[in-house]
C-alpha positions in Angstrom: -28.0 -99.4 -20.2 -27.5 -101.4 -17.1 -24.1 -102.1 -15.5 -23.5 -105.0 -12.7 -20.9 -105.7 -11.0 -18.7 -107.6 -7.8 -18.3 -110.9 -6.8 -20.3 -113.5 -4.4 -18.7 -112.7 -1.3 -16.4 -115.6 -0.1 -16.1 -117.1 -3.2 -15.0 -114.9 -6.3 -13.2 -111.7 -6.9 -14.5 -108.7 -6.7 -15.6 -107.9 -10.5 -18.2 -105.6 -11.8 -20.8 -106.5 -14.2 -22.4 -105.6 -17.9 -23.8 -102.5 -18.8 -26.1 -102.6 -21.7 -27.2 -99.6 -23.9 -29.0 -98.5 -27.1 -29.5 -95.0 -28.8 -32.9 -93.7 -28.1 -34.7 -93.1 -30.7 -33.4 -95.8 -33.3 -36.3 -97.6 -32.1 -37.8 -99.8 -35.1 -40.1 -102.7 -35.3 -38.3 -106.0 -36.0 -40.4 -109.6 -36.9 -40.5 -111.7 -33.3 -39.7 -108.2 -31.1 -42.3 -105.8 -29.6 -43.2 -102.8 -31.8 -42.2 -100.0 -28.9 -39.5 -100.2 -26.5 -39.1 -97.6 -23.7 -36.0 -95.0 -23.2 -32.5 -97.3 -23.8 -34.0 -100.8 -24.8 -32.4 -102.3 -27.7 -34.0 -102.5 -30.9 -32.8 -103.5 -34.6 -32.4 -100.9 -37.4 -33.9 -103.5 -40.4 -31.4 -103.4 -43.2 -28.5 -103.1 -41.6 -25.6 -105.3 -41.2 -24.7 -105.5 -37.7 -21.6 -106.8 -36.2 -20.3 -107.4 -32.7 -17.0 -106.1 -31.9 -15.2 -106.4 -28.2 -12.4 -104.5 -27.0 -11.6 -107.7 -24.4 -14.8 -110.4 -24.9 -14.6 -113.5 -22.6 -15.5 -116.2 -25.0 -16.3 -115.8 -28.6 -19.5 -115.1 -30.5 -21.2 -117.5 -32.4 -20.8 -117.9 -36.0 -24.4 -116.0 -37.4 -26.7 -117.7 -39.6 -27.2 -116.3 -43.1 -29.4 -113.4 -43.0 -28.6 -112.6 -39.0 -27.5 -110.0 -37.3 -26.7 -108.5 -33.5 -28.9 -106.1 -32.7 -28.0 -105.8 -28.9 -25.5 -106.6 -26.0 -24.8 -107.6 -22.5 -21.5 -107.9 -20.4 -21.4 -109.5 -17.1 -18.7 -110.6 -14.5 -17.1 -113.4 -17.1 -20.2 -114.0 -19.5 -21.7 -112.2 -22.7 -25.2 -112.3 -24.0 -25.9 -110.5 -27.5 -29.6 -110.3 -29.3 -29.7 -111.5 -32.9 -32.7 -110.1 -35.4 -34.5 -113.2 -35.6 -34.9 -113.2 -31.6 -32.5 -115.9 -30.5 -29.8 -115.1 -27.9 -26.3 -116.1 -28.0 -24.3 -116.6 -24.8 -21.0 -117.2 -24.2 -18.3 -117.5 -21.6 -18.2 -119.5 -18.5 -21.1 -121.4 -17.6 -20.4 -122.6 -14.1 -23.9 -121.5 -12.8 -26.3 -122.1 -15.9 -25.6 -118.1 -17.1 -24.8 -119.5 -20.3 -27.6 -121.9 -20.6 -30.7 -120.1 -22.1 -33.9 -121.4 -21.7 -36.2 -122.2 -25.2 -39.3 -120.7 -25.8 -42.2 -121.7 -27.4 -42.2 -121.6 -31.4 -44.2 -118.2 -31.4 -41.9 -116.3 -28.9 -39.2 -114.6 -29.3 -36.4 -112.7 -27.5 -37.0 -109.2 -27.1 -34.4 -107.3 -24.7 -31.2 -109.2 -22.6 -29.5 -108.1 -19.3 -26.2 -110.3 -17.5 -25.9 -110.4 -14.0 -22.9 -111.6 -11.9 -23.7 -114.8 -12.7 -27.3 -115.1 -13.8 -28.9 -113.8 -16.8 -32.4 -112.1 -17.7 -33.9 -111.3 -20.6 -37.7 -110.2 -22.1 -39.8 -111.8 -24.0 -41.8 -110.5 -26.4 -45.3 -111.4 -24.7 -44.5 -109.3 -22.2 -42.8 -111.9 -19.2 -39.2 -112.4 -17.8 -37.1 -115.4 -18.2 -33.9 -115.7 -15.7 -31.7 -118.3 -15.8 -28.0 -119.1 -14.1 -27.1 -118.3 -10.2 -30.4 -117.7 -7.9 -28.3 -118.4 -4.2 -30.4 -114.4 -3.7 -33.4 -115.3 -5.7 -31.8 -113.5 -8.3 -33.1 -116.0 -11.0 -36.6 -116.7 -9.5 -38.8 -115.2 -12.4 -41.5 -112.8 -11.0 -44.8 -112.4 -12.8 -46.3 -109.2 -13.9 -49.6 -108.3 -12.4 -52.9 -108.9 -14.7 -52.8 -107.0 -17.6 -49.5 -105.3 -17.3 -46.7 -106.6 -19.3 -42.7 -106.2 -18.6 -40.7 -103.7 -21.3 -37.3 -103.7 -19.8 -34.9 -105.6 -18.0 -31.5 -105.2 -15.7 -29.5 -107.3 -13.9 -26.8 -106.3 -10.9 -24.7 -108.5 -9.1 -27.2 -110.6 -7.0 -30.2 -108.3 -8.0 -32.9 -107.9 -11.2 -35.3 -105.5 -12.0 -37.9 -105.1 -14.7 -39.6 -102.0 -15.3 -43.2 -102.7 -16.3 -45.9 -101.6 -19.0 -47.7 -99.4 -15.9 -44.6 -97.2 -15.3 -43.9 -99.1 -12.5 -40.4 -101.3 -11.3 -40.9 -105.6 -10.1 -37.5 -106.0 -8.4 -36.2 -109.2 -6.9 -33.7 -110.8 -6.0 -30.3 -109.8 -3.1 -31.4 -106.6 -1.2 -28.5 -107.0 1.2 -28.2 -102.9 1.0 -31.6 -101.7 0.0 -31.1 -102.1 -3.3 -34.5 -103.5 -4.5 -36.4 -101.0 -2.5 -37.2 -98.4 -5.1 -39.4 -95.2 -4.2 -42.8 -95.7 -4.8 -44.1 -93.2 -7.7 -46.4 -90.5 -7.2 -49.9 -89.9 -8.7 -49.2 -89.3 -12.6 -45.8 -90.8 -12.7 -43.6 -93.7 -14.3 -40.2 -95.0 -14.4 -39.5 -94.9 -18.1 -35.7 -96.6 -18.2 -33.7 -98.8 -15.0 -30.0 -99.5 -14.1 -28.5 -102.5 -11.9 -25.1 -101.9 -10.6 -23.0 -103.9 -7.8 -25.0 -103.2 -4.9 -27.2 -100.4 -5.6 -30.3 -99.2 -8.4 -31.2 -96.3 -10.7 -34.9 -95.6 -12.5 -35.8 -92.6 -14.8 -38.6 -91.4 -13.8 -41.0 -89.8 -16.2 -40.7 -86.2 -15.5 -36.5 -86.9 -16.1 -35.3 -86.8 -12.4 -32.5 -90.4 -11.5 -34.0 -91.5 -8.6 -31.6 -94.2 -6.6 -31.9 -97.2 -4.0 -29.0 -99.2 -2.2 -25.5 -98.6 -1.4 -24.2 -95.4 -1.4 -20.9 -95.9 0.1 -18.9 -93.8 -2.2 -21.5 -91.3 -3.1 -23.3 -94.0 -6.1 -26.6 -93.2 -5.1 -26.3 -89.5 -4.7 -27.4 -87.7 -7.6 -26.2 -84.3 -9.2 -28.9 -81.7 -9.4 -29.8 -80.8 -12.8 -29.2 -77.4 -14.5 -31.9 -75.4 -15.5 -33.9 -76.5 -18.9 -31.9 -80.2 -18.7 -33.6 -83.3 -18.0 -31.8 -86.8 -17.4 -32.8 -89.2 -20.3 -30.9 -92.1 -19.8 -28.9 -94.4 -16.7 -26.0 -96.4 -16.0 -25.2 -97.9 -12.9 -21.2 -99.4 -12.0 -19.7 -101.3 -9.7 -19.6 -98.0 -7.7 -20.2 -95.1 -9.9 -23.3 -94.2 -11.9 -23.9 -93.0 -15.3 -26.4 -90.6 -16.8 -27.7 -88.8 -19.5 -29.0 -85.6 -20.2 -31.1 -84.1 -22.5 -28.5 -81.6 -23.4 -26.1 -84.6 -24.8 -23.9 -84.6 -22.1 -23.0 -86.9 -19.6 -22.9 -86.6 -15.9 -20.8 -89.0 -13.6 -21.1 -89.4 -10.0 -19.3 -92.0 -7.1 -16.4 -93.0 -6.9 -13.4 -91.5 -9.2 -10.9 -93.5 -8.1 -9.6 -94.8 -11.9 -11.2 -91.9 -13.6 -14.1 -93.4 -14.1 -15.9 -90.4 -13.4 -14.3 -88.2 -15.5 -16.4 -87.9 -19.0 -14.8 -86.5 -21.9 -15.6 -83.4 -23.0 -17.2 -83.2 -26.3 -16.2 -80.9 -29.8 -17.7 -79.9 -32.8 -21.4 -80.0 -32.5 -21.1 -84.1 -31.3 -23.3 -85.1 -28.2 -23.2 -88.3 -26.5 -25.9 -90.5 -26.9 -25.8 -93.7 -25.1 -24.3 -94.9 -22.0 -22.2 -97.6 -20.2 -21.0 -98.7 -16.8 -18.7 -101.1 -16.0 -16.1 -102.7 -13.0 -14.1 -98.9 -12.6 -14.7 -98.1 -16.2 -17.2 -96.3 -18.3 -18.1 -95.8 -22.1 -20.2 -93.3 -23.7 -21.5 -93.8 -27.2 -21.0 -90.6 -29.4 -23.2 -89.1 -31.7 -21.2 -89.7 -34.7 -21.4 -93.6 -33.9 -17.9 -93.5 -31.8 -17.3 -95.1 -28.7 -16.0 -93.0 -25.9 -14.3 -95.3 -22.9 -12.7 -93.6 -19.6 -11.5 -95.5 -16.2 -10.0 -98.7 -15.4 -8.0 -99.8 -18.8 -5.6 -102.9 -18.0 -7.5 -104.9 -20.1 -8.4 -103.0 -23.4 -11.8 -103.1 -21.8 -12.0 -99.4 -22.2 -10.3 -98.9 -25.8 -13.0 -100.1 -28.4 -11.4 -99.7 -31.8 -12.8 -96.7 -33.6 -15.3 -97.6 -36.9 -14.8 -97.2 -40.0 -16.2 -94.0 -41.9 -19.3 -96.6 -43.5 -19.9 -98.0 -39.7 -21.1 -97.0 -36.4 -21.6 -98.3 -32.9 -25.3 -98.4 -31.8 -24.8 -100.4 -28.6 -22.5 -100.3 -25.9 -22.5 -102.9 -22.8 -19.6 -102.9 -19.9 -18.3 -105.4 -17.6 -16.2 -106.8 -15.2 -13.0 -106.5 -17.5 -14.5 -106.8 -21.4 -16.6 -104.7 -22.9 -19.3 -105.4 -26.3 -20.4 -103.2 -29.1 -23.0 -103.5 -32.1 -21.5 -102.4 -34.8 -23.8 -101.7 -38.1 -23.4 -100.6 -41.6 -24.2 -97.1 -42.3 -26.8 -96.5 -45.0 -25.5 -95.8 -48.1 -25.7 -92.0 -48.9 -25.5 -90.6 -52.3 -24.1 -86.9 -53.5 -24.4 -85.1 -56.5 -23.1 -81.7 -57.2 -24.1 -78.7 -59.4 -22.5 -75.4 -60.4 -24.3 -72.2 -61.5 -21.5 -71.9 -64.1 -19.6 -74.6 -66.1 -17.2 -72.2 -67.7 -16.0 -68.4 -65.8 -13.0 -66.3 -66.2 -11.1 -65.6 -62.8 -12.9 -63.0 -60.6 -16.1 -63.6 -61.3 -17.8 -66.1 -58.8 -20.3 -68.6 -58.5 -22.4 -70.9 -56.7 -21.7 -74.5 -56.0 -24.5 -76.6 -54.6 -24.8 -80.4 -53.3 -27.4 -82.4 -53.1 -27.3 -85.7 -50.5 -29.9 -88.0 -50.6 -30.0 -91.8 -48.9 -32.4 -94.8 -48.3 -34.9 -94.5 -45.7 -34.9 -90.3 -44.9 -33.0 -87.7 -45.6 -29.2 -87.3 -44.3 -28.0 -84.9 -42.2 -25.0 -83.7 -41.4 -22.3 -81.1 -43.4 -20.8 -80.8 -46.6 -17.2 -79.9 -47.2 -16.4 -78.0 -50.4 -13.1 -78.3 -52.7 -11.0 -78.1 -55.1 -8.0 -80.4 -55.1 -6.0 -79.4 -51.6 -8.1 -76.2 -51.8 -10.7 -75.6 -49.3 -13.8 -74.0 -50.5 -16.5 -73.6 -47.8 -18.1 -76.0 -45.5 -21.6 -75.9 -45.0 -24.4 -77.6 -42.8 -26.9 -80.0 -44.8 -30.8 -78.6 -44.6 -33.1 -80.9 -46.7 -30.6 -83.0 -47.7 -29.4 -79.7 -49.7 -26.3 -77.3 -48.9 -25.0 -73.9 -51.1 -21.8 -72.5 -51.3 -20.8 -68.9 -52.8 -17.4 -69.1 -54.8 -15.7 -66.4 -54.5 -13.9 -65.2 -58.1 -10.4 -65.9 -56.8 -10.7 -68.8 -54.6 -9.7 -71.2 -58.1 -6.9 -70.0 -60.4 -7.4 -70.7 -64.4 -7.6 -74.3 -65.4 -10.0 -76.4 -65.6 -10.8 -77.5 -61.7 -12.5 -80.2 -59.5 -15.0 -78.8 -58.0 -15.9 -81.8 -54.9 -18.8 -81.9 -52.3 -17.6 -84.4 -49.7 -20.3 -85.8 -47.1 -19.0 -85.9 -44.2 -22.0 -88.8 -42.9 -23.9 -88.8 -40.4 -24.8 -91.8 -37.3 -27.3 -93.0 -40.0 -25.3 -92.5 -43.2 -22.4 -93.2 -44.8 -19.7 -90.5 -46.1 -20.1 -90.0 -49.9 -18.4 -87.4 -52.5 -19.2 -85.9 -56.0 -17.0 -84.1 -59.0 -17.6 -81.5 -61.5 -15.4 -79.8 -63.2 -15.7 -75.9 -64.1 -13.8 -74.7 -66.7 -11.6 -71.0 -65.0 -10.2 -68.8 -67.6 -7.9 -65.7 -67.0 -9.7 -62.3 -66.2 -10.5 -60.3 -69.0 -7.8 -57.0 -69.1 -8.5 -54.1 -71.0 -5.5 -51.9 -71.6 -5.6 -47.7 -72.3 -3.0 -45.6 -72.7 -2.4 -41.7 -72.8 0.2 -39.5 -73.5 0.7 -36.7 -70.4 1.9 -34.3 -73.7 1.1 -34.4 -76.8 4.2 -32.6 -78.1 8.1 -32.8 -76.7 11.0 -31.6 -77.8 13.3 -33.8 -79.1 15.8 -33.1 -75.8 13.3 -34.3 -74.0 11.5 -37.4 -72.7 7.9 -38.0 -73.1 5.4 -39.5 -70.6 2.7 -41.9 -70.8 -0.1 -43.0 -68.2 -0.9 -47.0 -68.8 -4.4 -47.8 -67.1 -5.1 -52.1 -67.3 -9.0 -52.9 -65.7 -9.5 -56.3 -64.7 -11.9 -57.9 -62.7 -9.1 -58.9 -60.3 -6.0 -56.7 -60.1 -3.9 -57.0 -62.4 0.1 -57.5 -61.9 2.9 -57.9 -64.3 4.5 -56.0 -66.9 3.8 -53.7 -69.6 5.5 -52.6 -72.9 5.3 -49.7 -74.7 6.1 -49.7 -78.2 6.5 -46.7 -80.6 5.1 -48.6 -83.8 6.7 -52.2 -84.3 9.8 -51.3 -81.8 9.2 -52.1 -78.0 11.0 -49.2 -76.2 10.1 -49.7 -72.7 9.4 -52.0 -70.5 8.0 -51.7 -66.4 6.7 -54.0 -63.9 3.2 -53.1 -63.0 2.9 -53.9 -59.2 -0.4 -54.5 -57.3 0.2 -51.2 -55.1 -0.5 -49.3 -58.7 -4.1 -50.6 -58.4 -3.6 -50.9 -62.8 -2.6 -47.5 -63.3 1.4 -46.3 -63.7 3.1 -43.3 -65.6 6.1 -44.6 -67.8 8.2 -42.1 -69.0 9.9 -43.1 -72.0 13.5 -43.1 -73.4 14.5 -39.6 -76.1 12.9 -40.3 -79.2 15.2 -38.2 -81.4 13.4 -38.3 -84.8 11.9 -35.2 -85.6 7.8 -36.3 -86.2 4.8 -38.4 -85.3 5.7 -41.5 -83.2 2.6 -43.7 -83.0 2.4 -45.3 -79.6 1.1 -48.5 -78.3 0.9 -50.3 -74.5 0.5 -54.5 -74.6 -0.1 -55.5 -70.9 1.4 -59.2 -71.1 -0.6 -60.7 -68.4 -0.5 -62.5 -65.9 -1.4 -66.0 -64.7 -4.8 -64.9 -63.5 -5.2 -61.9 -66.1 -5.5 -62.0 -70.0 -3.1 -60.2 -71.9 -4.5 -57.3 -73.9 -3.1 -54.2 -75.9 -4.0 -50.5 -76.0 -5.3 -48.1 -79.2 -2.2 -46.0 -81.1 -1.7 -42.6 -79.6 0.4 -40.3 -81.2 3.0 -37.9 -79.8 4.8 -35.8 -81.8 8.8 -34.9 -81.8 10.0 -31.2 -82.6 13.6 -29.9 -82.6 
């Protein structure tokens, strides 16, 4: 949720920092970790495997102890930090200021939240205070205390700068302030800052009625917000080493400062998704998806902008940015499980049905879609409400056989894709086949006429015979532009009598075969 960036100036290269950032609303209490967390902090989903991937990591993560997991992230100029579920932090990289070095804690503390600076590092504990440790040439390090009875809830760390936003709505920054970036507008009666971003050289806070508002450099237009449009609130920040992230409460993100790797340019979204976290980095940005996805844009010489895409049983809940690497949690989906149902086992083609899934999972309910089919065949897809979704059939969407009927869950950012089989039994539409004779009485000379009718619950195509007794004297295609119904005239019957006439429609490979009554026409000289 934070990004910080550049270099000490002098001495390094210019670099941007970390960005850290969680889905809100994933919040969940986890042993040694506060119980709430405000907008964008970090928190553990309990029972979940979680793993840390890095499109281009300085360092390597530690091996994990049995039973331990990631559960957040922080990038700065050359370091990493990353959270583990039983409140210990991991930190890699260089470690020529201390950044590296974190401080213990007494036995009944624990690691709540973590932010990386240029070349310090901050992080919360869970009684509420701040522990900094590496560079402090700007104060940058020099841990403030929170005011009686107020606690800190968040933390972020720019290049020579920290804030912490507090349990009274309220932001203790300290640290560099070389451009004004420490001095954060005071709030008015009945307002709080409810999430905060450190960048290079400049701040962002969310304050409580969703409005950014901004403090330091604003050299390439960092600091200068976008209005809102109507109904939208911002619900989330990012801050770069000169562009700034946020989030609104439509899903989408807005981008501001300076574009000049593209930086600024967000992705436009399809297909219901929304973005739900945030990212900035050193020229580069990433945008967690709602499908668990990873979204980078901007600066990409290093990979730093390319996390891999997860599997279908995986998502990304936290994103963090920096100068030229970037961090991910990735966690195990919950396993979902599907079960379909027909309203019929066995039909005859043209006469439909109902096909209905059911998806249940550990924890809640799954959301999400269903897709319907039957081998290549697409059936139907349909949106999951109640962890339930219902398809019509039509009658002729599955030729005769005995077919797959599939519900395939799609998943969700919560649960894993799963799929169920039934089979349902299709047999060929039941034809019923008349015939009549136009006369009942022809002359020998002459050629008699009969009108073949075939009903089906589909239309039926083919051929038809037309047999006088046990002899089959004529056969004709019956085409689906006769809508069942064609006039045959037949051949000279040239004995003199009663010819007893039949029709067999032979069917087709959706319709039944089936055979007419006798009529009987007779011949005269």
């Amino acid at each position: 949720m934070t990004a910080r960036t550049a270099a000490r100036s002098g001495t390094r290269t210019t670099a941007l920092l970390g960005t850290l950032a969680l889905v809100a609303g994933l919040a969940a209490t986890v042993p040694g970790t506060a119980s709430a967390a405000p907008v964008g902090q970090p928190v553990a989903e309990p029972g979940t495997g979680v793993a840390v991937a890095a499109a281009s990591s300085e360092g390597t993560f530690p091996a994990l102890p049995a039973g331990v997991a990631y559960n957040a992230v922080a990038a700065g100029i050359e370091h990493s930090l990353a959270l583990r579920t039983d409140g210990e932090i991991a930190a890699f990289g260089p470690a020529t200021d201390g950044q590296t070095t974190v401080p213990a804690l007494a036995p009944a503390l624990d690691w709540t939240a973590v932010a990386a600076g240029g070349w310090h590092s901050v992080a919360l504990v869970s009684d509420g205070t701040v522990r900094a440790w590496g560079l402090d040439d700007e104060g940058q390090s020099t841990e403030p205390a929170p005011p009686p009875g107020v606690t800190f809830t968040a933390v972020a760390a720019g290049r020579e700068h920290s804030l912490a936003l507090r349990s009274d709505g309220r932001i203790t920054p300290w640290g560099g302030n070389d451009d004004g970036q420490l001095d954060i507008p005071l709030l008015l009666v009945g307002q709080s800052y409810t999430a905060i971003a450190a960048g290079d050289r400049h701040s962002l806070a969310l304050r409580s009625d969703g409005a950014v508002i901004p403090a330091g450099d604003g050299t390439w237009g960092q600091t200068t917000v976008p209005p809102l449009p109507a109904g939208t609130t911002y619900t989330d920040v990012a801050a770069g080493q000169r562009h700034s992230l946020a989030l609104r409460s439509d899903g989408k993100v807005v981008a501001w400062g300076a574009p000049t790797h593209g930086q600024t340019t967000v992705p436009a979204l399809t297909g219901g998704l929304r973005y739900v976290a945030i990212a900035a980095g050193a020229n580069y940005s990433l945008a967690l998806r709602s499908d668990g996805v990873v979204v980078g844009f901007g600066l990409n010489t290093q990979g730093q902008a390319s996390l891999p895409k997860p599997s279908p049983s995986t998502r990304y809940t936290a994103i963090a940015a920096g100068n030229s690497h970037s961090l991910a949690v990735r966690v195990q989906k919950r396993v979902a499980t599907a079960a379909v149902a027909t309203s019929l086992t066995r039909t005859a083609y043209g006469k439909g049905f109902t096909v209905a899934a059911t998806v249940t999972g550990s924890g809640g309910t799954p959301s999400g879609t269903v897709t319907f089919r039957s081998g290549s065949t697409l059936l139907g897809t349909r949106t999951l409400s109640g962890g339930k979704a219902t398809l019509a059939v039509p009658g002729t969407a599955l030729r005769p056989g005995s077919r797959p009927v599939t519900a395939a869950y799609g998943g969700s950012f919560t649960y894993a894709p799963a799929t169920a089989t039934r089979a349902v039994v299709v047999t060929k539409a039941v034809s019923a086949t008349t015939l009549k004779a136009t006369k009942r009485t022809v002359r020998r000379t002459s050629r008699a006429k009969v009108v073949v009718r075939v009903r089906a619950a589909v239309t039926p195509t083919g051929k038809v015979a037309v047999y006088d007794g046990k002899r089959r004297i004529k056969v004709v295609a019956l085409k689906a532009g006769h809508r069942g119904r064609i006039t045959v005239r037949l051949p000279r019957m040239s004995r003199v009598g009663k010819h007893r006439l039949t029709v067999r429609y032979l069917g087709s490979a959706v319709a039944a075969p089936s055979r007419s009554g006798k009529v009987v026409v007779r011949v005269r000289r």
